[in-house]
N, C-alpha and C positions, 0 to 999 in steps of 0.2 A: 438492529445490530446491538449487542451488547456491550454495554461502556466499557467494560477490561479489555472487550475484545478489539474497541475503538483505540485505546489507549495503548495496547503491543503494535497493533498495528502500524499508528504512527510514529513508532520507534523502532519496527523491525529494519533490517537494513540490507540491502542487497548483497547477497554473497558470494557475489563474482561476474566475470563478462566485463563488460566497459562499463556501466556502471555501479560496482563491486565498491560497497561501500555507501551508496546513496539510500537517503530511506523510500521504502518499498512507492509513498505516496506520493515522491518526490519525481520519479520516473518519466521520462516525458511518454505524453500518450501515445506514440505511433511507436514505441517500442511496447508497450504494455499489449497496445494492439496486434501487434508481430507476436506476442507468447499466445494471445490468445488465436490466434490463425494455426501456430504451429504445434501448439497443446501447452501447458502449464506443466510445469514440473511436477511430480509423484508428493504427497506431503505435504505440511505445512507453506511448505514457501507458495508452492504451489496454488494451494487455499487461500495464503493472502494476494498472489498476485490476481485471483479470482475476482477478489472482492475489490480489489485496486480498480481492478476493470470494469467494473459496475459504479463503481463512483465515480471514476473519469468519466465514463461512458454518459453517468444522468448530470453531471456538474455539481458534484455534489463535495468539490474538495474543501468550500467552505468548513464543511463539516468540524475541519480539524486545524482550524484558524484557532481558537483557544484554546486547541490543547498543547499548538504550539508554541503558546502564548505563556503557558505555564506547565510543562510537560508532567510535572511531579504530585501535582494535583489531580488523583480521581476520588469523584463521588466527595 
C-alpha cells in the first residue's frame, strides 16, 4: 500500500448513513462487513471502504496507530 494512499485514507471520512462523519478506519467491523456482503459503493469511497475491509479483516488497524499519532506528517 502506498504511504499517501495510507495517509487519505486515515483521514477520509464517511459521508453519510449513521456513521456520517466517522473516519473510514474508524468503522466498526460488522458494518464494514455488511458493505462488503452488499457491494461497496461505485468510486473512491467505495475503494477505500475496500481496503478498510482488508485491514479489518487481517488486523492490521495497528497500521495507522502513528499516523494517528501525528496525522500531518508523511514521509
Amino acid at each position: 500500500m502506498d504511504e499517501d494512499y495510507m495517509y487519505k485514507l486515515a483521514q477520509y471520512r464517511m459521508p453519510f448513513g449513521k456513521y456520517k462523519g466517522s473516519l473510514l478506519i474508524d468503522l466498526p467491523e460488522p458494518y464494514v462487513v455488511w458493505f462488503h456482503q452488499k457491494g461497496f459503493p461505485e468510486g473512491e469511497l467505495g475503494e477505500m471502504l475496500g481496503t478498510v475491509y482488508e485491514i479489518k479483516l487481517n488486523g492490521l488497524e495497528y497500521l495507522f496507530d502513528k499516523i494517528r499519532d501525528n496525522p500531518f506528517s508523511s514521509k
